[in-house]
Backbone bond lengths (Angstrom), bond angles and torsions (degrees), N, CA, C in turn:
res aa  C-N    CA-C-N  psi(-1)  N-CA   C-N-CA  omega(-1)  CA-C   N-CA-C  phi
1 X - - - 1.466 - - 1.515 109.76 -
2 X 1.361 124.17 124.12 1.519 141.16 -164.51 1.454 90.99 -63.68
3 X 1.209 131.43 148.72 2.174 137.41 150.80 1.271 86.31 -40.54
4 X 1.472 131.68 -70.29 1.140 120.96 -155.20 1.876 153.42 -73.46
5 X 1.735 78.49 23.41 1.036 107.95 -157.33 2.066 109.28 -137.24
6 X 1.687 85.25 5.29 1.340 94.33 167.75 1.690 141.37 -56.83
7 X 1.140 106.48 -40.04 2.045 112.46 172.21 1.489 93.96 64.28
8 X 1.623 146.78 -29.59 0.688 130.65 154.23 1.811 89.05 116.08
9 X 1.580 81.03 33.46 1.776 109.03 165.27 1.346 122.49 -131.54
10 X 1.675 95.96 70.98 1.553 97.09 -176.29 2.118 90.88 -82.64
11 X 0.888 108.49 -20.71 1.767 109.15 -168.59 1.537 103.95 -77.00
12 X 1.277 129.40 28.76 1.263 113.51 -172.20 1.517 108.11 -58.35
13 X 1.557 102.07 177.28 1.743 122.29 -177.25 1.502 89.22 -70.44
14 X 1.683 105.61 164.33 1.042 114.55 160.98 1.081 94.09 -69.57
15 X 2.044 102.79 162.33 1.493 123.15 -179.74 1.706 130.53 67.99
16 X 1.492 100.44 -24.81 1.543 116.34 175.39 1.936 99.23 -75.35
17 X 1.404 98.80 154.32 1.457 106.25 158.60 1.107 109.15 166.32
18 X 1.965 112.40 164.28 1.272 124.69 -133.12 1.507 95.14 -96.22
19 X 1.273 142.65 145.93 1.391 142.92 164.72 1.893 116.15 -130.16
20 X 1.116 103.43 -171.45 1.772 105.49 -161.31 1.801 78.43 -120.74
21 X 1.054 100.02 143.75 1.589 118.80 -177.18 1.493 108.23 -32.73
22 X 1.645 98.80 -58.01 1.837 127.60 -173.62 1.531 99.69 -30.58
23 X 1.679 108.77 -54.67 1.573 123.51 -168.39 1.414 117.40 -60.16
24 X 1.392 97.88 -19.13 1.439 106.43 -158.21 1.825 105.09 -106.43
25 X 1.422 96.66 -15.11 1.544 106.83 -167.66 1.672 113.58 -97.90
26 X 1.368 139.13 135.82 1.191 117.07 -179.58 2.032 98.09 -89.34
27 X 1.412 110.72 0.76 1.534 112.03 -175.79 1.616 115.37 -164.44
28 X 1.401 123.56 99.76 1.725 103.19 177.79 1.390 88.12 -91.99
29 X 1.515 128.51 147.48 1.240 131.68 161.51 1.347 115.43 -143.40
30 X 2.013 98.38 130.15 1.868 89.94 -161.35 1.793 85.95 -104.76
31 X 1.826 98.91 172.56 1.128 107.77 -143.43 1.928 101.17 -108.95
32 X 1.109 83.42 146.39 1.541 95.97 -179.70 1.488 121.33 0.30
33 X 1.248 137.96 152.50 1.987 108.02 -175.46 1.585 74.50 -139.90
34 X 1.827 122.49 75.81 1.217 108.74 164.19 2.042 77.72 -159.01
35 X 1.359 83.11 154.79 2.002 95.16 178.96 1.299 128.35 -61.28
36 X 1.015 131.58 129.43 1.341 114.89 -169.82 1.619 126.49 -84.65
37 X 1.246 162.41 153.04 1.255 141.47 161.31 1.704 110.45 -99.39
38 X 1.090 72.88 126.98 1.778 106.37 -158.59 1.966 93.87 -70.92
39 X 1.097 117.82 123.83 1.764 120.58 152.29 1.739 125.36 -95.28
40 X 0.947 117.72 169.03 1.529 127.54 -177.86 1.762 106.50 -88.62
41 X 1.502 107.60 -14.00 1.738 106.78 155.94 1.311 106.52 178.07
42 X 1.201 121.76 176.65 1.468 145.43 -125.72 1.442 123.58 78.10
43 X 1.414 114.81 -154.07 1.426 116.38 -149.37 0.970 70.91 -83.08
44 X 2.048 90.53 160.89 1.448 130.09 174.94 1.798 122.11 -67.56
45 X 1.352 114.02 159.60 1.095 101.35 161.41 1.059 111.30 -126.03
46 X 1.523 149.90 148.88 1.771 146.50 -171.59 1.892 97.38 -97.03
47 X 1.362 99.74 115.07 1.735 100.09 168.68 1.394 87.54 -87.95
48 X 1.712 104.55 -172.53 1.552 110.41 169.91 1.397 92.05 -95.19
49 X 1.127 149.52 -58.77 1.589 124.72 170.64 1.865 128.52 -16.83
50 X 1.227 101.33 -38.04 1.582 111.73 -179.57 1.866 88.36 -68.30
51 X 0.743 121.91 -52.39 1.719 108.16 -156.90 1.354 107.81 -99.93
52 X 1.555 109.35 117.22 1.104 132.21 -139.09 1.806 112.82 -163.81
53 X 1.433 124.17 88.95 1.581 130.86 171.29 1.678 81.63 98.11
54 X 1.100 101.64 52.78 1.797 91.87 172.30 1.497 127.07 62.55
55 X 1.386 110.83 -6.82 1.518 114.13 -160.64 1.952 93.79 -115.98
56 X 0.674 90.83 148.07 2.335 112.97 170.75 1.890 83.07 -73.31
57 X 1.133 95.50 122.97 1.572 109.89 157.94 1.527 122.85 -82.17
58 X 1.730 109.72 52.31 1.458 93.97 -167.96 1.773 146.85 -37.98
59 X 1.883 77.27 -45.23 1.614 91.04 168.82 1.255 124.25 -53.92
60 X 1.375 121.83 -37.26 1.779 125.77 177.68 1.399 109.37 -72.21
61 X 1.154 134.85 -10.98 1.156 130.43 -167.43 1.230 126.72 -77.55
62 X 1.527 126.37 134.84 1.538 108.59 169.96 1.289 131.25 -71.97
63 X 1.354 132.68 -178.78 1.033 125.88 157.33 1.989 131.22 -118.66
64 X 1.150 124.41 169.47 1.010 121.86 -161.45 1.878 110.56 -137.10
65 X 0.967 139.02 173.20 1.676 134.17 -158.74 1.494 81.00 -105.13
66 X 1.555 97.69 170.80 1.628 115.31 -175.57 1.380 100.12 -70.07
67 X 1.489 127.81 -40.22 1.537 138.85 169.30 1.430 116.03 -22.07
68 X 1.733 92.43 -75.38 1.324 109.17 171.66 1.594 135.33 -18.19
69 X 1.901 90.47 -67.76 1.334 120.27 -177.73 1.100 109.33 -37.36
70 X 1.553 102.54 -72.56 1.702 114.29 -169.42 1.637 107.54 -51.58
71 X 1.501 113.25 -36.86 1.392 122.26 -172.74 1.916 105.33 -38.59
72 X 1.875 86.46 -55.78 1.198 96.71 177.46 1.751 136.82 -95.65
73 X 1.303 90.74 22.86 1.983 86.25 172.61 1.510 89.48 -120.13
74 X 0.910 137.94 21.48 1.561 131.78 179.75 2.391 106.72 -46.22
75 X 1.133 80.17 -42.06 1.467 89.57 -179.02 1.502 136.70 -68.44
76 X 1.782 93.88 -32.34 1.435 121.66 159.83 2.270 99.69 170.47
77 X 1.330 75.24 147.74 1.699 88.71 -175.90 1.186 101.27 -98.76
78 X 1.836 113.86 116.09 1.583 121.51 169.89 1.458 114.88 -38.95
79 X 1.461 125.08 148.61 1.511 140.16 173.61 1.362 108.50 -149.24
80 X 1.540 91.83 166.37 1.365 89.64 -176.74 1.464 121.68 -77.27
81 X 1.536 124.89 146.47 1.650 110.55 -159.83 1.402 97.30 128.19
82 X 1.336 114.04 -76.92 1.693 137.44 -177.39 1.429 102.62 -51.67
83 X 1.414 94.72 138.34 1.472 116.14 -177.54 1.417 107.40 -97.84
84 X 1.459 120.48 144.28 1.858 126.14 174.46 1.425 90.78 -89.61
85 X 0.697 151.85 133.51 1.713 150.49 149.38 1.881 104.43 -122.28
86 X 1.634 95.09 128.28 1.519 114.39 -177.82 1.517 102.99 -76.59
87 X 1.001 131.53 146.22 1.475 131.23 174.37 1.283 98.24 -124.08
88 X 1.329 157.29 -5.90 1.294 162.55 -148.59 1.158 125.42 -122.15
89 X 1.534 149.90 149.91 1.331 136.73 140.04 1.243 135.58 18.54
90 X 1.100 138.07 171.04 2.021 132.01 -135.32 1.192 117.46 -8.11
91 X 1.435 112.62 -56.90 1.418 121.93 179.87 1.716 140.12 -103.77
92 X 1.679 83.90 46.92 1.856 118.35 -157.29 1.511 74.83 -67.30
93 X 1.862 119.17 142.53 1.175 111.19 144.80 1.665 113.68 109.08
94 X 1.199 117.76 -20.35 1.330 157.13 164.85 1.813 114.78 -42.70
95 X 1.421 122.45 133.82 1.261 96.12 172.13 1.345 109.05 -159.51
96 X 1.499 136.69 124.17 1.781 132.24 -168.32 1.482 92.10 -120.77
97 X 1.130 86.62 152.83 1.741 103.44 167.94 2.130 103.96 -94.24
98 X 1.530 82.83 147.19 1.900 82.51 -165.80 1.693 95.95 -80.10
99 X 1.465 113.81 129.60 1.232 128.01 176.03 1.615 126.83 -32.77
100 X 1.265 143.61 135.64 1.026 123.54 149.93 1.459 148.07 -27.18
101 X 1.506 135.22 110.05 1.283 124.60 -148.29 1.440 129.41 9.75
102 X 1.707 83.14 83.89 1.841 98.46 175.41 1.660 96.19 -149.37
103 X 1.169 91.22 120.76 1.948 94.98 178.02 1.542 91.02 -72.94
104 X 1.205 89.42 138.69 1.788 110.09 159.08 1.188 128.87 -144.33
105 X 1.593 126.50 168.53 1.847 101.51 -174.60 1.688 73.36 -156.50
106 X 1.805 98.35 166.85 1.442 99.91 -152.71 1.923 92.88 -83.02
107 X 1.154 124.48 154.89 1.381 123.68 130.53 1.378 131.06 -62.08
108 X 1.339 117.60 -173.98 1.083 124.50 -163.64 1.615 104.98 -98.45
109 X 1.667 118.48 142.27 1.292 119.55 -135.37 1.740 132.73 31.65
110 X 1.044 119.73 68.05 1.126 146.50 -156.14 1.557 103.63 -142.17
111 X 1.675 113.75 129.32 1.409 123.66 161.07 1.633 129.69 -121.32
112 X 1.052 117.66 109.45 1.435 111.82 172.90 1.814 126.47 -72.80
113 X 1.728 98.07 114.78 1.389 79.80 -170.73 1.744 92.85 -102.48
114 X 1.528 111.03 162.36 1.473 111.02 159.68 1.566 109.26 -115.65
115 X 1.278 138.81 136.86 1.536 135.01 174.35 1.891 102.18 -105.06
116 X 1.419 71.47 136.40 1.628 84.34 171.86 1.362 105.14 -82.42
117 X 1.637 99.02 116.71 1.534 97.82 -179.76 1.544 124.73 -78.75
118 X 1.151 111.88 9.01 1.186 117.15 -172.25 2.030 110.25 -90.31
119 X 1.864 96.99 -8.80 1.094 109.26 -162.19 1.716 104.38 -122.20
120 X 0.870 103.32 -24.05 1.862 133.09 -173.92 1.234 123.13 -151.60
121 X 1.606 122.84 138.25 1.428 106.93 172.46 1.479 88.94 -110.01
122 X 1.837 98.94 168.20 1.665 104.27 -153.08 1.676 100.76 -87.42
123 X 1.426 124.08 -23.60 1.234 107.30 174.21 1.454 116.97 -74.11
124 X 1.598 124.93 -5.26 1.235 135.16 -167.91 1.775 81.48 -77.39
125 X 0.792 115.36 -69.22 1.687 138.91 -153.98 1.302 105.06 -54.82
126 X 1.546 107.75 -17.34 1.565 108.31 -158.62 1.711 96.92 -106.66
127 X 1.893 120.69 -19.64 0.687 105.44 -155.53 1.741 78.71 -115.82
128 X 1.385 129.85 10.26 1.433 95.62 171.57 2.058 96.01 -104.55
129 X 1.084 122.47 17.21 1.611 133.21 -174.39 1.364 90.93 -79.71
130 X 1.582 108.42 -52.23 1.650 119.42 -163.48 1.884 109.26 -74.64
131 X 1.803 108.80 -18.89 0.717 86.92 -155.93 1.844 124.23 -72.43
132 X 1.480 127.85 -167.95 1.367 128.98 158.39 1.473 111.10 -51.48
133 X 1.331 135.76 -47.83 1.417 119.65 -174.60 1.405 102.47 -68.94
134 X 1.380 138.09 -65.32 1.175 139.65 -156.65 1.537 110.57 -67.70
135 X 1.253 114.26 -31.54 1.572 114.28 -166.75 1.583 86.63 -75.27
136 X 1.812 126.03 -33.47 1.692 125.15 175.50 1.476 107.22 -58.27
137 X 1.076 114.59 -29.02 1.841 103.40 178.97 1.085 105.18 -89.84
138 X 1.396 146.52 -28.60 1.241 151.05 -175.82 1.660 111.10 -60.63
139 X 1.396 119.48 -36.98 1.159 127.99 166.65 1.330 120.76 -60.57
140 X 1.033 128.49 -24.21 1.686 135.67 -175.41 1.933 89.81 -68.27
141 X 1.210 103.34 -31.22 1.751 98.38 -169.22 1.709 95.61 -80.16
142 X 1.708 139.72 -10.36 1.141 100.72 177.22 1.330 115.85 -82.49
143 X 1.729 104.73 -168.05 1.113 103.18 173.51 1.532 112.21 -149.51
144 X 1.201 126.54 19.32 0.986 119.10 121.62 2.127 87.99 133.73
145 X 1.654 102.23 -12.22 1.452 111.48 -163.81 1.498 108.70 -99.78
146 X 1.747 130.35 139.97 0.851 135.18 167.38 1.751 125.64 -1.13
147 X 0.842 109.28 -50.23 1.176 104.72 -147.16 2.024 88.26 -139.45
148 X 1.604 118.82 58.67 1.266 134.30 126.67 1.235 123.95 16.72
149 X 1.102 133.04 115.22 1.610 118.07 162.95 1.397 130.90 -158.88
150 X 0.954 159.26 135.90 1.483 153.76 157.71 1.356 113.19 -95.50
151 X 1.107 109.90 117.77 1.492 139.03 -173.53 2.071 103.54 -72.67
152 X 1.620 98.84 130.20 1.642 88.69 175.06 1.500 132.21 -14.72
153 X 1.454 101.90 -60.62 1.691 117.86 -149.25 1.822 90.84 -78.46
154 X 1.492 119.65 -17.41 1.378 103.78 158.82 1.473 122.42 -88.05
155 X 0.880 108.59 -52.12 2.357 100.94 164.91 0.920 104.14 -43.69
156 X 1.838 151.51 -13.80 1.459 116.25 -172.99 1.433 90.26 -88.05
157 X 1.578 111.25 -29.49 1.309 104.40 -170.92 1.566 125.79 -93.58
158 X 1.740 98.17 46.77 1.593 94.72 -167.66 2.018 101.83 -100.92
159 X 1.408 106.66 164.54 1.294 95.49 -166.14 1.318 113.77 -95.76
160 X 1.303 133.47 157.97 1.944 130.68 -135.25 1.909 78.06 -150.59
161 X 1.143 108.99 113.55 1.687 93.90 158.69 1.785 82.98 -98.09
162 X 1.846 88.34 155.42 1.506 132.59 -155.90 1.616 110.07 -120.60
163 X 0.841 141.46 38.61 1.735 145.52 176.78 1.374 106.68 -41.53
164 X 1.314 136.15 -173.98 1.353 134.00 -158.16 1.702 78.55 -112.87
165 X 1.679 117.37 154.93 1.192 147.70 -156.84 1.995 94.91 -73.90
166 X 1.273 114.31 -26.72 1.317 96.05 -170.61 1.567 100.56 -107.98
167 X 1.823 120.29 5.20 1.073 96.78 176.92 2.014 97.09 -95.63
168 X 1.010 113.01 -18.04 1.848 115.82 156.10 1.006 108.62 -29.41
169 X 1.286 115.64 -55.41 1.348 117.29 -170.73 1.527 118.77 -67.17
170 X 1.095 102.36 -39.83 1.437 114.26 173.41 1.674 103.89 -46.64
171 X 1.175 83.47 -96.37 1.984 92.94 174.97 1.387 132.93 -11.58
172 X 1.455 103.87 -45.07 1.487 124.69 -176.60 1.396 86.85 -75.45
173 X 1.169 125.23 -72.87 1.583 130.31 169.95 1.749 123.21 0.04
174 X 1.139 105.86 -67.35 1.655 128.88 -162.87 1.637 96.18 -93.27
175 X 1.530 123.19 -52.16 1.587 120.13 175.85 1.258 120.21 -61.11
176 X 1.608 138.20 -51.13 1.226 146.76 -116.25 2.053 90.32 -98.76
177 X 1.570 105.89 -32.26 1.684 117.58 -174.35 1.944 91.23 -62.73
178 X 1.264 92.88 -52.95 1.462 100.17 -171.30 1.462 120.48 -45.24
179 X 1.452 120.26 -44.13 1.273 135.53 173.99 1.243 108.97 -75.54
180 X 1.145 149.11 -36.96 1.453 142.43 169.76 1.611 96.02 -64.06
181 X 1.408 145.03 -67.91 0.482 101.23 169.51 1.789 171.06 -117.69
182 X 1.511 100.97 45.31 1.414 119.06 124.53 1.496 120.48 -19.96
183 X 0.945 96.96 -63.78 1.721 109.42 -147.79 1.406 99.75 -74.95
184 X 1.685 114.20 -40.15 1.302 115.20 176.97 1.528 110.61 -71.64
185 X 1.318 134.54 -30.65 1.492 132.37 162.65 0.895 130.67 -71.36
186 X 1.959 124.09 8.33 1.333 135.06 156.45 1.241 127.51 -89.79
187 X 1.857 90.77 -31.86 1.549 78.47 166.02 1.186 123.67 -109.08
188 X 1.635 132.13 12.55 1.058 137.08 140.66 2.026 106.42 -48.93
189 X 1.138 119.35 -29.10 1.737 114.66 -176.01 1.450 99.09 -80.70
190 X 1.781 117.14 -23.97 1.181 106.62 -173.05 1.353 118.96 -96.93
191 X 1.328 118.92 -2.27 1.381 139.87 157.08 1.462 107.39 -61.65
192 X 1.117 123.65 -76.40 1.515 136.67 155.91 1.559 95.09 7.88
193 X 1.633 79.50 -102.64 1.368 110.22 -168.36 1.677 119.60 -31.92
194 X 1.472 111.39 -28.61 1.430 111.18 -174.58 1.806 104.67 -83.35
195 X 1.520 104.89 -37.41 1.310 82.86 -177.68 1.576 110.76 -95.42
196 X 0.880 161.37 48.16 1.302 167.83 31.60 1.252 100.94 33.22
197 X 1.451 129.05 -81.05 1.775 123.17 175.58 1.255 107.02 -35.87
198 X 1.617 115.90 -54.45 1.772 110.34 -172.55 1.584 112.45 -51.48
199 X 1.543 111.01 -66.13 0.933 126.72 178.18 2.065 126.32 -35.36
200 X 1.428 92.73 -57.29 1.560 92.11 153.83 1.627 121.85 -87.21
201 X 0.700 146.23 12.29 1.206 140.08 142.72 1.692 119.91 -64.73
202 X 1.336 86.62 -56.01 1.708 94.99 -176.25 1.778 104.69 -53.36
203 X 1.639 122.69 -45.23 1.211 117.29 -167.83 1.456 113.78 -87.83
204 X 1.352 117.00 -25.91 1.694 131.10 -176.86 1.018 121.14 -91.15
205 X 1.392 117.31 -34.30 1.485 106.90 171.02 1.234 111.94 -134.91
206 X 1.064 136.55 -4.87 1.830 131.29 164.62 2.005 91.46 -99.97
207 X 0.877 120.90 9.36 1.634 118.04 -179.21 1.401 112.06 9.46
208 X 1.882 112.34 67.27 1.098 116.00 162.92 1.491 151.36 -22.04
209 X 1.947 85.19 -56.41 1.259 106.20 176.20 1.606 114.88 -73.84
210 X 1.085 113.22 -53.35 1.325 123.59 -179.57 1.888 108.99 -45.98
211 X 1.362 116.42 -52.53 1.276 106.15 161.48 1.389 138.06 -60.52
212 X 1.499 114.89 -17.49 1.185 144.58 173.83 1.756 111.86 -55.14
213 X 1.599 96.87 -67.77 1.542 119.13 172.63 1.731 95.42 -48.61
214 X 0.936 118.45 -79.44 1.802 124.53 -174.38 1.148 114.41 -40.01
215 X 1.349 111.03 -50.66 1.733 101.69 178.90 1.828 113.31 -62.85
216 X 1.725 98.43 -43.06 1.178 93.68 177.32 1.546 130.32 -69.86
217 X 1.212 129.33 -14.10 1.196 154.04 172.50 1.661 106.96 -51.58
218 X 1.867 103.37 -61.09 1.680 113.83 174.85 0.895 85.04 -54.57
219 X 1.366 157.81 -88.69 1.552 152.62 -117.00 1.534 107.19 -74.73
220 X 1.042 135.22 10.98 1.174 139.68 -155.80 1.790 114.29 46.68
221 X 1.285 116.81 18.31 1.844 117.48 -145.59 1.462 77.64 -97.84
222 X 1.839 112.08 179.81 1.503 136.68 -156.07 1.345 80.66 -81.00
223 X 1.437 134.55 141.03 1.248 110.11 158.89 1.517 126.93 -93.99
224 X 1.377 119.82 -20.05 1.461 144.42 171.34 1.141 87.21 -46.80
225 X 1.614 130.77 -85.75 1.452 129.64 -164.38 1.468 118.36 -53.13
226 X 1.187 142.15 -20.81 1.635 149.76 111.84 1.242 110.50 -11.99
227 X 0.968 136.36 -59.03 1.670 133.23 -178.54 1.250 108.01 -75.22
228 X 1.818 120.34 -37.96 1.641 93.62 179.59 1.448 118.60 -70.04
229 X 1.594 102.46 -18.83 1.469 99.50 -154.31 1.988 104.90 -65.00
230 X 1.948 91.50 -33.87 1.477 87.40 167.15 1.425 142.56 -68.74
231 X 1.285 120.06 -16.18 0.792 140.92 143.18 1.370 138.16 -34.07
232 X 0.893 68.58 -74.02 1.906 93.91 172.32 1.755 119.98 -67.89
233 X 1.498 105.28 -25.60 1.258 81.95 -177.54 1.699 113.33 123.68
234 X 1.915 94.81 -62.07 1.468 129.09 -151.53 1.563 111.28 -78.13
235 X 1.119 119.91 152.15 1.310 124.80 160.16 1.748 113.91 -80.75
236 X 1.161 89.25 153.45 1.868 101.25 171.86 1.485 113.81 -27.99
237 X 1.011 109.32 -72.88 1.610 144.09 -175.58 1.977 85.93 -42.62
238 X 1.207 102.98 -77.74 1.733 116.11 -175.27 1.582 133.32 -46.57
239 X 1.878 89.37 -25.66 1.585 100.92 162.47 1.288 103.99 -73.51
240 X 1.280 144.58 -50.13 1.215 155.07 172.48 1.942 111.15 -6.65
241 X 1.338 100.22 -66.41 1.174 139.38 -177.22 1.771 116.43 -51.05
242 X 1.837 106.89 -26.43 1.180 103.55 -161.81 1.646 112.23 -81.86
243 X 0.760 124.01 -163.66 1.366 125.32 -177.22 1.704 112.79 -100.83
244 X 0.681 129.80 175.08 1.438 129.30 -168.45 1.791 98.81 -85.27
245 X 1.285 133.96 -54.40 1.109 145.97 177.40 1.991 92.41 -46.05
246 X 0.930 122.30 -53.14 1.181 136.37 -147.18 1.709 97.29 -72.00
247 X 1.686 114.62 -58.82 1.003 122.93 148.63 0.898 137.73 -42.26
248 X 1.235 143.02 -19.70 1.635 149.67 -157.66 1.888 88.40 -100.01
249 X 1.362 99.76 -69.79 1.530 100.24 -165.53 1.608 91.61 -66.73
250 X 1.330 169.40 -30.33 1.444 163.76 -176.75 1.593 96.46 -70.59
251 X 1.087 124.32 -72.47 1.657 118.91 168.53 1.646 118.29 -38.92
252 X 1.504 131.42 -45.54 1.327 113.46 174.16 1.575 104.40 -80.67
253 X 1.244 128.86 -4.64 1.755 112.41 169.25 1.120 90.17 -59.10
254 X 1.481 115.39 -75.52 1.603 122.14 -162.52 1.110 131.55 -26.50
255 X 1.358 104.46 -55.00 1.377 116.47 141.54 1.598 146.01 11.17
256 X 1.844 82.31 -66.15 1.438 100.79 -158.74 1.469 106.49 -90.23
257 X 1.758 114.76 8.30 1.635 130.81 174.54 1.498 113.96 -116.29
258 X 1.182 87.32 143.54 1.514 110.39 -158.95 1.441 93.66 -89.43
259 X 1.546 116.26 162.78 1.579 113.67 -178.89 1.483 119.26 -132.33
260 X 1.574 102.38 42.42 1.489 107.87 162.18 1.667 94.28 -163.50
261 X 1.911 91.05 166.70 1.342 90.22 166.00 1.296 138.06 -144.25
262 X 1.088 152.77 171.73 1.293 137.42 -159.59 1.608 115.96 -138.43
263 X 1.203 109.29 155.53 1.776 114.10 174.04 1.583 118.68 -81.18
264 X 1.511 95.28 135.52 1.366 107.56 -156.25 1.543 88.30 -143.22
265 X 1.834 111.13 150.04 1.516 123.11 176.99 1.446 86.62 -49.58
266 X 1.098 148.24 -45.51 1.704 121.50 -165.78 1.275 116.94 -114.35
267 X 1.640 116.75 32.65 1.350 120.96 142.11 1.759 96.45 132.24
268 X 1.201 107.61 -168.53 1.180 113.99 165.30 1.227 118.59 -64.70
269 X 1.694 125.08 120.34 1.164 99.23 168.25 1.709 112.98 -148.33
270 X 1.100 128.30 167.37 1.941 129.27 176.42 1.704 95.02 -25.09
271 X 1.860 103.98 142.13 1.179 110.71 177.71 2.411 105.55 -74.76
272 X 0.897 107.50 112.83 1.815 89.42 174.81 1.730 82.48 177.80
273 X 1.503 96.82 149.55 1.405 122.99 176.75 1.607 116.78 -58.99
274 X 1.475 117.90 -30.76 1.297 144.00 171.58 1.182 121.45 178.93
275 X 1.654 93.43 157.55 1.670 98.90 -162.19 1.929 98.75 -137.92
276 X 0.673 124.45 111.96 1.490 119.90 168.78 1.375 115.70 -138.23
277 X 1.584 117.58 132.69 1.106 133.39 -175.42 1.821 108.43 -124.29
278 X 1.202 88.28 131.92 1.757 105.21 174.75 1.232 117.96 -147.67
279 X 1.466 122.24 136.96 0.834 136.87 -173.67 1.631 124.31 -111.31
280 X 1.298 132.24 144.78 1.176 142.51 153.17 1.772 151.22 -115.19
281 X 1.365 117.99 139.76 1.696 86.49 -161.38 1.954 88.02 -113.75
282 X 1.414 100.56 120.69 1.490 75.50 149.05 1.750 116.43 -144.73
283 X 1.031 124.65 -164.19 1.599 118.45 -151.13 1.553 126.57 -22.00
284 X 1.279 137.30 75.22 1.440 122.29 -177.78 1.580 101.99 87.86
285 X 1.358 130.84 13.47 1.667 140.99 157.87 1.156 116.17 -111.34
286 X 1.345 110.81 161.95 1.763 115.17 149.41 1.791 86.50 -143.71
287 X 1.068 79.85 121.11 2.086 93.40 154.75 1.631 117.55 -99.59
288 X 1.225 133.07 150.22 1.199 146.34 163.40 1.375 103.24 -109.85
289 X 1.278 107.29 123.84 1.894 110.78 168.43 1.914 95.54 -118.72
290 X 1.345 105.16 117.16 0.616 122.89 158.52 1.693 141.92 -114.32
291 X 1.511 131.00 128.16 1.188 148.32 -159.18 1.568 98.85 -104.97
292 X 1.637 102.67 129.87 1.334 95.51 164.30 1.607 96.28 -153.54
293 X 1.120 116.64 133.65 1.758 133.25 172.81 1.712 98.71 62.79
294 X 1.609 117.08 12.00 1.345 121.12 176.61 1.632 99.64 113.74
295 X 1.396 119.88 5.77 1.738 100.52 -178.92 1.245 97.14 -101.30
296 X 1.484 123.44 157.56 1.240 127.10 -168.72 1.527 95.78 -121.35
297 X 1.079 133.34 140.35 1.538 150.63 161.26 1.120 137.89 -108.35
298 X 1.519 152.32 84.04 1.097 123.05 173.12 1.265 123.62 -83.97
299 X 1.324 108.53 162.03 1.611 125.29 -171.73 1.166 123.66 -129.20
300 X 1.447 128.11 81.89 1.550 105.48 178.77 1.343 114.66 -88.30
301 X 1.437 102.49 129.85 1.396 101.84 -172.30 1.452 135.26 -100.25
302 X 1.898 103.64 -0.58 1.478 124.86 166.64 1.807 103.06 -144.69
């Protein structure tokens, strides 16, 4: 084991020991150093922005023509196993394993690693790259300028602690549940979070309800029950259906909108002295507190 490759584990376990990526890799291969032309679909391409908490950001990803692809795996074609590792700027240092049947081809600053599994398994590899010690030595390489980097001939020579194959397993074992779910409570926040945008959008600035009340008003129709339905989502028929609890709090939203509107220095807008809406998310909620002419409301709305 090199000095330089200590972590400040000269005591390792028996059988464990420290190696240089190269040893550990049956292939590092860096990626094309020319731009890509981007398509509206086909295979993916991995930026270093896409890889992010250890995981390939598939959904963010662009895509590239079948042309492309081949253009770019000439060197070796990602699989599953193979690690994306960013070598570049924001997300210098970074590393996902390539998804299950999903073509991908590298972006630009982009490294393909392959692990010899006979020597490493790849989620082992992926999760001690990511980890707090290593990502702490990894920092000694910045330098402080835009545009970050580690050059090949230093990643082959970066240092890999090596444990015996079934305690990998272990590790991967006990971590990997943990990160899913993470991952599933992010995008449960990002679920959240999206309909929250819908939701205030629809009432704050397309003022659903408020047009709701007005239209229903010309019609001679209820107009309150017009506002829940926008609100809500629901059809006539479907408010019907709700529960009384359900109704009670959908009737005082409605409520809380006015049913005309007037010209104002910043345009047309709901008749009321003030209107402010804010929102919050916390565990498995989103509340809306909403202010109007000074009344405050909250709303949880999941």
């Amino acid at each position: 084991m090199s000095s330089d490759f200590s972590f400040g584990c000269n005591d390792l376990p028996e059988g464990w020991q420290v190696l240089a990526l190269e040893e550990v890799c049956e292939g590092i291969f860096d990626c094309p150093h020319s731009t890509p032309k981007l398509s509206n679909e086909g295979p993916l391409m991995a930026r270093t922005q896409d890889i992010r908490d250890g995981y390939f950001k598939a959904e963010d990803a662009v895509h590239v023509s079948p042309e492309t692809y081949h253009a770019r795996i000439k060197r070796a074609e990602p699989r599953h196993g193979d690690l994306l590792f960013s070598r570049e700027g924001t997300y210098f240092g970074d590393a996902a394993e390539v998804p299950r049947r999903t073509l991908v081809c590298l972006g630009q600053r982009m490294v393909l690693l392959r692990p010899h599994n006979e020597i490493v398994a790849s989620s082992f590899l992926r999760i001690w790259i990511n980890s707090p010690p290593f990502q702490k030595y990894l920092m000694g390489f910045r330098d402080g300028t835009v545009a970050e980097r580690l050059n090949l001939n230093t990643i082959k020579k970066l240092p890999i602690i090596i444990p015996p194959l079934n305690y990998q397993d272990f590790v991967v074992r006990q971590i990997v549940p943990f990160e899913q779910m993470a991952a599933n409570g992010r995008g449960i926040n990002r679920t959240l979070e999206e309909m929250v945008q819908a939701i205030f959008k629809s009432w704050f600035v397309d003022f659903e309800p408020v047009k709701a009340k007005i239209k229903a008003k010309e019609n001679g129709q209820d107009p309150e029950r017009a506002a829940i339905c926008a609100i809500s989502g629901k059809t006539n028929d479907e408010i019907g259906q709700l529960t009384s609890h359900q109704f009670v709090r959908l009737t005082a939203t409605a409520a809380l909108f006015p049913n005309e509107f007037v010209d104002t220095d910043l345009g047309v807008r709901p008749r009321c002295a003030g209107l402010i809406a804010l929102y919050r998310m916390v565990p498995g909620r989103v509340i809306f507190s909403i202010s109007i002419d000074g009344y405050i409301e909250n709303l949880p709305l999941i």
